[in-house]
C-alpha positions as CSV (number, residue, x, y, z in Angstrom):
1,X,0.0,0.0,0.0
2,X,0.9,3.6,-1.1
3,X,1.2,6.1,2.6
4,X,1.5,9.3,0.4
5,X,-2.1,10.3,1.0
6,X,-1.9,13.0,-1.3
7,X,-2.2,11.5,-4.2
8,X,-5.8,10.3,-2.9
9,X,-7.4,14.2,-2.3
10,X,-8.5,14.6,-5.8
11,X,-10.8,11.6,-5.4
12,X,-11.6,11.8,-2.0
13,X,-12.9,15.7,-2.7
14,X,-14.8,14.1,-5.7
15,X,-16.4,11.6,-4.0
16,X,-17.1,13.9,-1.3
17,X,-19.0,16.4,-3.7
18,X,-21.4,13.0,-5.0
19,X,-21.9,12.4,-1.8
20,X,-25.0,13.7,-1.4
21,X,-28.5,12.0,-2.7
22,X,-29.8,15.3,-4.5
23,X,-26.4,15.6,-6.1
24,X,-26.2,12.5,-7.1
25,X,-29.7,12.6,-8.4
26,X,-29.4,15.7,-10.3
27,X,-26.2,14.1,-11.6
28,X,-27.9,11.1,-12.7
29,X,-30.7,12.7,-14.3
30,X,-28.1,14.8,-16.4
31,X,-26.8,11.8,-17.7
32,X,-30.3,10.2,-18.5
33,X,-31.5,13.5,-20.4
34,X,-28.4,14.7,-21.6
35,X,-28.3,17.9,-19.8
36,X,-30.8,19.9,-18.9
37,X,-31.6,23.6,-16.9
38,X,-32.9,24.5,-13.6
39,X,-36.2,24.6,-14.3
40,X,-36.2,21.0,-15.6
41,X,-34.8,20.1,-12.3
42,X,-37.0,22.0,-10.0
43,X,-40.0,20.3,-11.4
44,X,-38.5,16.8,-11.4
45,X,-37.8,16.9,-7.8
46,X,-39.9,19.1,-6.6
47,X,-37.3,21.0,-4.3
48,X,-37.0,25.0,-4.3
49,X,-34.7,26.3,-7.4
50,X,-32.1,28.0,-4.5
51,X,-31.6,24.6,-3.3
52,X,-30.6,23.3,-6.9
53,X,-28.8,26.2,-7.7
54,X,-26.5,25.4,-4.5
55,X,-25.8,21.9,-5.3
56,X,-24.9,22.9,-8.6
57,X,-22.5,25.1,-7.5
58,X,-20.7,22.7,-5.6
59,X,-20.6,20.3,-8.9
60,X,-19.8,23.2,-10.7
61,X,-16.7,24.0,-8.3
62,X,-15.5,20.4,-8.4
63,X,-15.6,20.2,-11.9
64,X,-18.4,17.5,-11.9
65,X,-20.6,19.6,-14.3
66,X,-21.0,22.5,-16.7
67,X,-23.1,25.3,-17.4
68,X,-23.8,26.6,-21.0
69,X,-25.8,29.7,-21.2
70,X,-28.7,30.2,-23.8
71,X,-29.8,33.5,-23.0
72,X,-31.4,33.8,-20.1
73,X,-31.0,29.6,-19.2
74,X,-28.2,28.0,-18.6
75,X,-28.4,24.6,-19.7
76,X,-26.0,22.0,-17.6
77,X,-24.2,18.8,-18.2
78,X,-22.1,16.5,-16.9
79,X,-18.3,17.3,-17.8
80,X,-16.4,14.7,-15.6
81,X,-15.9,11.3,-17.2
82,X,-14.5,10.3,-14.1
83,X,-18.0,10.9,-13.3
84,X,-19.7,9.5,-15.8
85,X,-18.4,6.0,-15.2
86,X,-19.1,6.3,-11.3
87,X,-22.6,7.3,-12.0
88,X,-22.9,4.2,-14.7
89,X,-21.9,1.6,-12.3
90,X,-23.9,3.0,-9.2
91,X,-26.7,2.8,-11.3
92,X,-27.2,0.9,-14.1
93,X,-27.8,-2.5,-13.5
């Protein structure tokens, strides 16, 4: 076994981030739809748009998804392929 720690933050922060079962819901309906916007979300889940827009954030900031703005919407989607693979074996069976 490897001791140097270190070399483990990158995933440990990442998995961190995903852990979380609204993150890892809004993550896993990215990858089903192919990306979608806020409002999308809110009315799949049925939880307020600040408390989206705050878990987005965090996948934002750990480079788990991205946003791409269309005037007014941003439409997100899942940028991590790291990600993507997690996400495939959690969940499809």
């Amino acid at each position: 076994m490897d001791k140097d720690f270190s070399k483990y933050n990158e995933s440990a922060e990442l998995l961190k981030v995903l852990a979380h079962p609204v993150r890892l819901c809004i993550v896993r309906g990215l990858l089903e739809n192919g990306g979608c916007n806020v409002s999308h979300m809110q009315d799949c889940l049925d939880i307020p748009q600040s408390t989206i827009s705050q878990h987005l954030q965090r996948l934002r900031s750990a480079g788990i998804v991205e946003g791409n703005r269309n005037g007014l919407e941003i439409y997100y989607t899942v940028s991590n392929e790291k990600v993507i693979r997690i996400i495939k074996e959690l969940f499809d069976n």
